[in-house]
C-alpha positions in Angstrom: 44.9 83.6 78.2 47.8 85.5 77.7 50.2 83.3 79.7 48.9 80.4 77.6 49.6 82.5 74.3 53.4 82.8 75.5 53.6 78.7 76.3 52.6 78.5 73.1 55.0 80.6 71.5 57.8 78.9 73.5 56.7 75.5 72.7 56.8 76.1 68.8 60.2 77.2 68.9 60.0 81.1 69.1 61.8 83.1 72.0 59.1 86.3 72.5 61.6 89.2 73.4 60.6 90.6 77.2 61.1 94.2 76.4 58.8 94.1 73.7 55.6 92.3 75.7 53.0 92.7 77.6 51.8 89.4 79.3 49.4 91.0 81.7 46.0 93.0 81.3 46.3 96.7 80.8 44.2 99.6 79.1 47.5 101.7 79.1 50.7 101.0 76.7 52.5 102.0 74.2 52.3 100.3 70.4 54.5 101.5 67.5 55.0 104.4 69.1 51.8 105.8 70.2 50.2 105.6 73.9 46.9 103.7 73.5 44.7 104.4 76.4 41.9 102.1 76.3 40.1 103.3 79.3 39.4 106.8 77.9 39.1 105.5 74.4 42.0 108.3 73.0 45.5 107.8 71.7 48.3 110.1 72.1 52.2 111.0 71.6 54.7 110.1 74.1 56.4 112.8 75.2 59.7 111.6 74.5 58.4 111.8 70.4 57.2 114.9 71.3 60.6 116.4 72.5 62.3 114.5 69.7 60.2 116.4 66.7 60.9 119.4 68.7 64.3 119.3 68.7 64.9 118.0 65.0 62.8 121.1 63.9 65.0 123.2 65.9 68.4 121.9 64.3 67.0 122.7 60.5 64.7 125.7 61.2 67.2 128.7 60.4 67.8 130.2 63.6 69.3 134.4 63.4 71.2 134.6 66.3 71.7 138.1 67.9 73.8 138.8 71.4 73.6 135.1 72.0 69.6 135.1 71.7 67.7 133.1 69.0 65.0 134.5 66.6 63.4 131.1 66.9 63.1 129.5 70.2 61.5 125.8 71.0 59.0 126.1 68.1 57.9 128.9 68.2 59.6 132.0 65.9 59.9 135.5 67.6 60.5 137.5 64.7 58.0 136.7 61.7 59.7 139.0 59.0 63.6 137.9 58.9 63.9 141.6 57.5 62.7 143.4 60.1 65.8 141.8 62.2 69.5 143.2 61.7 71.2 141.0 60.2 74.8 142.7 61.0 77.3 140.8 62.9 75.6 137.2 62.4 76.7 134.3 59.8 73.4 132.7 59.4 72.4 130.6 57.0 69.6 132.0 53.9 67.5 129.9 51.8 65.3 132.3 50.6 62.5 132.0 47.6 63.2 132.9 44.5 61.3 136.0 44.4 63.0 137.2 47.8 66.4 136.4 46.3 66.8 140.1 45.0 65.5 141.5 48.3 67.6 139.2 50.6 70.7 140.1 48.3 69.8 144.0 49.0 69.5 143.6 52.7 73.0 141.3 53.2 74.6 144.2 51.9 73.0 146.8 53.4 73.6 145.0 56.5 77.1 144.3 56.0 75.7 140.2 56.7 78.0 137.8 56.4 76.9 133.8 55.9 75.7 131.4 53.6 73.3 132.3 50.6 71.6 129.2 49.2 70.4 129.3 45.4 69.9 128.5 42.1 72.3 128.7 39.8 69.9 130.3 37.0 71.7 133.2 34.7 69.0 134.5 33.2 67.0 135.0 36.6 66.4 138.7 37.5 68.8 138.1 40.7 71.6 136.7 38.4 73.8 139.9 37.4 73.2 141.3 40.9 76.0 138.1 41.7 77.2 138.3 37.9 77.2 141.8 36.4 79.4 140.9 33.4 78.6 137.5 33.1 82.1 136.2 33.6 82.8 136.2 37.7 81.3 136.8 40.7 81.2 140.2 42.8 83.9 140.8 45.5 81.3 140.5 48.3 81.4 136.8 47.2 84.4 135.2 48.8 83.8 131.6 48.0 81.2 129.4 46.0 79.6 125.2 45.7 78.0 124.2 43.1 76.0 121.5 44.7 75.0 118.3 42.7 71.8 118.0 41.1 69.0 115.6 41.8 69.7 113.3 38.6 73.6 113.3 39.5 72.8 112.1 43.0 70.3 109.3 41.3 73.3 108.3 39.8 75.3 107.9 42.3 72.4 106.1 44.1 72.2 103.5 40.9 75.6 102.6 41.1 75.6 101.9 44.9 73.0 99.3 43.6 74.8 98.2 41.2 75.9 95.5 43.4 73.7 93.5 46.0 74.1 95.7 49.7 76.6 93.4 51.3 79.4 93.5 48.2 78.8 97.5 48.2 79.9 97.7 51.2 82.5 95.2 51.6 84.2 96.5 49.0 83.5 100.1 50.4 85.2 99.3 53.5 87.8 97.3 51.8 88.8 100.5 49.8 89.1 102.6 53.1 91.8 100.1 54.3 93.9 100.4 51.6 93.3 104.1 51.6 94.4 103.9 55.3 97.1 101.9 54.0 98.8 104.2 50.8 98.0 107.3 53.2 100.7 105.8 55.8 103.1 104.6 53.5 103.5 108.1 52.0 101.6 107.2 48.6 100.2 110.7 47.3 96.3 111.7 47.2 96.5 111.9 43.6 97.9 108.0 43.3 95.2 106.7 45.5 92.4 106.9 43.1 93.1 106.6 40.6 95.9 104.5 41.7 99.2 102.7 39.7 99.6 98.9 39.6 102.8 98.9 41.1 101.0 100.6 44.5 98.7 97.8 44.2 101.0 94.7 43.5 102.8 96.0 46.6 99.7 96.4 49.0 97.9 92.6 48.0 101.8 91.8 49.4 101.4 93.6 52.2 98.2 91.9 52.8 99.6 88.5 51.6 102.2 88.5 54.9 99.8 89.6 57.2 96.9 87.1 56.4 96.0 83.6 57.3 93.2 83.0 54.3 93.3 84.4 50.9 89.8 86.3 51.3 91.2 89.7 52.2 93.2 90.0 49.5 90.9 88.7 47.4 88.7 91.4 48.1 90.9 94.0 48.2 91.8 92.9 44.3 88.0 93.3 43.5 87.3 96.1 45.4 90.0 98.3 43.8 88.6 96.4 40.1 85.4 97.6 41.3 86.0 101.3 42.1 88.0 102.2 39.3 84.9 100.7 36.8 82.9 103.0 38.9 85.1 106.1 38.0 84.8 105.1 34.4 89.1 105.2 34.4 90.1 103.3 30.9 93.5 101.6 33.0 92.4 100.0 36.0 95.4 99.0 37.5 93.6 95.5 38.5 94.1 94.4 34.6 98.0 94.3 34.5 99.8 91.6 34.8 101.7 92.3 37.4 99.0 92.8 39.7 97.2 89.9 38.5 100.2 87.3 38.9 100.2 89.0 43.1 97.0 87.7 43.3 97.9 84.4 42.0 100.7 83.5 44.1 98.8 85.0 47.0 95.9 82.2 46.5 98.8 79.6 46.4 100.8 80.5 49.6 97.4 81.3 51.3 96.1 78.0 50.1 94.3 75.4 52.6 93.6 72.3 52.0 89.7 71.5 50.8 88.0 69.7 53.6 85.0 68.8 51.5 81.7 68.0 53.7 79.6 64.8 53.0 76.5 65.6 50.9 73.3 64.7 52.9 72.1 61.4 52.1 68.5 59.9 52.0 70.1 57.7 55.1 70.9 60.1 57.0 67.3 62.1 56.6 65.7 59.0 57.6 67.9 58.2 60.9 67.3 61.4 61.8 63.5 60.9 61.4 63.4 58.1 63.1 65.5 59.7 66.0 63.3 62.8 66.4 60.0 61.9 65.6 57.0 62.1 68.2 53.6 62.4 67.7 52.6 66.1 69.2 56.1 67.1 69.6 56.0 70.4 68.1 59.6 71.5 68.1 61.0 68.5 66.6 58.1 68.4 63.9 59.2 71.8 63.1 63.1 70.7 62.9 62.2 67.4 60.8 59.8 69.5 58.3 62.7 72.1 57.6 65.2 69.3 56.7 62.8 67.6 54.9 61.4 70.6 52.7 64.9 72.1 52.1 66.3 68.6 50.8 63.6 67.4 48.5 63.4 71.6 47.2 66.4 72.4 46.6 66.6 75.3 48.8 69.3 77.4 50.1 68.9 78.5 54.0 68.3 82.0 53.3 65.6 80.5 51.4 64.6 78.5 53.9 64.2 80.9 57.0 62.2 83.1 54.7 59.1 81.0 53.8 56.2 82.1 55.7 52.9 80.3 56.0 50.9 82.5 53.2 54.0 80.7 51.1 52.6 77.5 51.4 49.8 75.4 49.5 49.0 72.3 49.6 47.6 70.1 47.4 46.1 66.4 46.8 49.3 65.2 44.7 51.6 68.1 45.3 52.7 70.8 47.7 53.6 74.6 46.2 55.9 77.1 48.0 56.6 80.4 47.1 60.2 81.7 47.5 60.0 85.2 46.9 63.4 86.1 47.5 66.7 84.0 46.0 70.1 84.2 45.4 69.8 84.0 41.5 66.5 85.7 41.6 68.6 89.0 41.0 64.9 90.7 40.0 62.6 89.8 42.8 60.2 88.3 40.1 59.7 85.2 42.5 59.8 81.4 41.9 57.2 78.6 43.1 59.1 75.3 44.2 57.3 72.0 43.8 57.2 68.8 46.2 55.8 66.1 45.3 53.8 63.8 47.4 54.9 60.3 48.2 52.5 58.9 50.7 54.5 57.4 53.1 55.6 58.6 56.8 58.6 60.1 55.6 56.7 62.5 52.9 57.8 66.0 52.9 53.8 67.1 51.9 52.6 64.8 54.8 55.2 66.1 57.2 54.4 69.9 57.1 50.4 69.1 57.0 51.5 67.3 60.4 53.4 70.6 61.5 50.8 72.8 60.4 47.8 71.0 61.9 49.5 71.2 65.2 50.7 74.0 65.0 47.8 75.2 64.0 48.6 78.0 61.3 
């Protein structure tokens, strides 16, 4: 059975990965990472999870260290009560509860502790003018201080990143570190970087200009720059002067190539290929003729394409329906049902894929 499940995947056009499958009996694997053993009807965790979890709890639990010994060891703490422990000569790391805050403050200094105290910053909290006695600075014991971003300024941050589909984020992303890269060796200052000056600019799309064969890097170097400074809310981004602007244009004329425009496919051509490839059974060159078919008479882009799955399909006496859930234009994901209608004759695109689904079976 199973080898005939694998000739079957083969001969519809799929390539099963080895690594990945099992092609002979066995009451003992392992499925989305849990060991199934069918034998003794239980499942378990691989060790190798086991040791992962392990050591992932160990990084974030917070470990006192003492003479080169942990509180906390593989799991398991040693010391319940952190207070019980002297905390003198250690930097450790304290994210204490709020109500402890007052106590764990006490205890640094009567230890003479030294590390990193994690907290809110609340000034009307009973722990506040223990740090902030006169409400205008901290006590000497502090030596340095970060206020850490909230929540809805990291939501922020997050919307903007999305602000842009994945792949321009971080084009653009990487784009901005090369001509970071770029100012940094040239001697251009932190504080001209971002924001930067037009000049800096004109100069580096030059730069880019000699060193290129197409116009596409600095292309995106122009937008990515555009980009980030709308991001940083500056007023005088230095991609709307002039001088910047007319860079990029005589960069797109000495980068220029000449357009090699392709031939449209033609109903000719869809029909030689038919002819060509058609054979009743032959699964993989159903599945080729289907594709060109439904993409031509639909419209659809590849992405499109490669993306239909069989739940996506109906078909109907006069019609066939196809869902694409995912497009280019669809920027909202609300979806988009394609239409095909039916011709009744061999070359059909309806008749076609109820041909590739009835022997393929799906």
């Amino acid at each position: 059975m199973a080898i005939q499940v694998k000739k079957d995947i083969i001969s519809s056009g799929f390539i099963p990965k080895a690594e990945k499958s099992m092609w002979t009996p066995t009451k003992n694997l392992t499925f989305l990472g849990t060991n199934i053993d069918t034998d003794k009807g239980v499942f378990t965790i691989p060790d190798n999870r086991i040791d992962k979890i392990m050591s992932t709890i160990s990084d974030i639990d917070l470990c006192l260290t003492k003479n080169g010994k942990s509180i906390c060891k593989e799991g398991s703490f040693l010391g319940v009560d952190a207070f019980t422990v002297d905390w003198r000569g250690i930097n450790g790391l304290f994210v204490p509860p709020v109500s402890l805050i007052p106590r764990a403050l006490m205890y640094m200094r009567q230890c003479k502790a030294v590390g990193t105290l994690i907290l809110p910053y609340w000034p009307s909290a009973s722990y506040w003018p223990m740090l902030c006695p006169f409400g205008d600075g901290f006590i000497s014991e502090v030596t340095n201080f970060i206020d850490l971003p909230t929540y809805k300024n990291a939501y922020i941050a997050e919307l903007l990143s999305e602000s842009r589909a994945v792949s321009t984020t971080k084009g653009y992303y990487h784009s901005f570190l090369r001509w970071k890269n770029w100012a940094t060796l040239n001697g251009i200052e932190n504080g001209d970087i971002l924001p930067t000056k037009a000049f800096h600019v004109a100069i580096y799309l030059a730069s880019l200009t000699q060193s290129s064969n197409t116009v596409s890097p600095v292309v995106q170097a122009f937008y990515s720059l555009k980009w980030i400074h709308s991001l940083i809310g500056s007023s005088c981004s230095p991609t709307d002067s002039s001088l910047v602007i007319n860079v990029l244009e005589g960069a797109k004329r000495s980068l220029a190539t000449p357009t090699n425009k392709k031939e449209p496919i033609s109903v000719e051509l869809l029909h030689k290929m038919y002819d060509a490839m058609f054979s009743f059974g032959n699964l993989y060159n159903q599945r080729i003729i289907c594709a060109c078919f439904t993409a031509f008479a639909g419209f659809l882009r590849v992405s499109e394409l490669l993306n239909i799955r069989r739940s996506d399909i109906v078909v109907l006496e006069c019609y066939m329906s196809i869902l694409i859930q995912h497009s280019k234009t669809d920027v909202y994901r609300d979806g988009n049902s394609v239409l095909i209608a039916r011709t009744h004759s061999n070359k059909c695109p309806v008749k076609n894929m109820e041909l590739y689904l009835l022997w393929a079976e799906i």
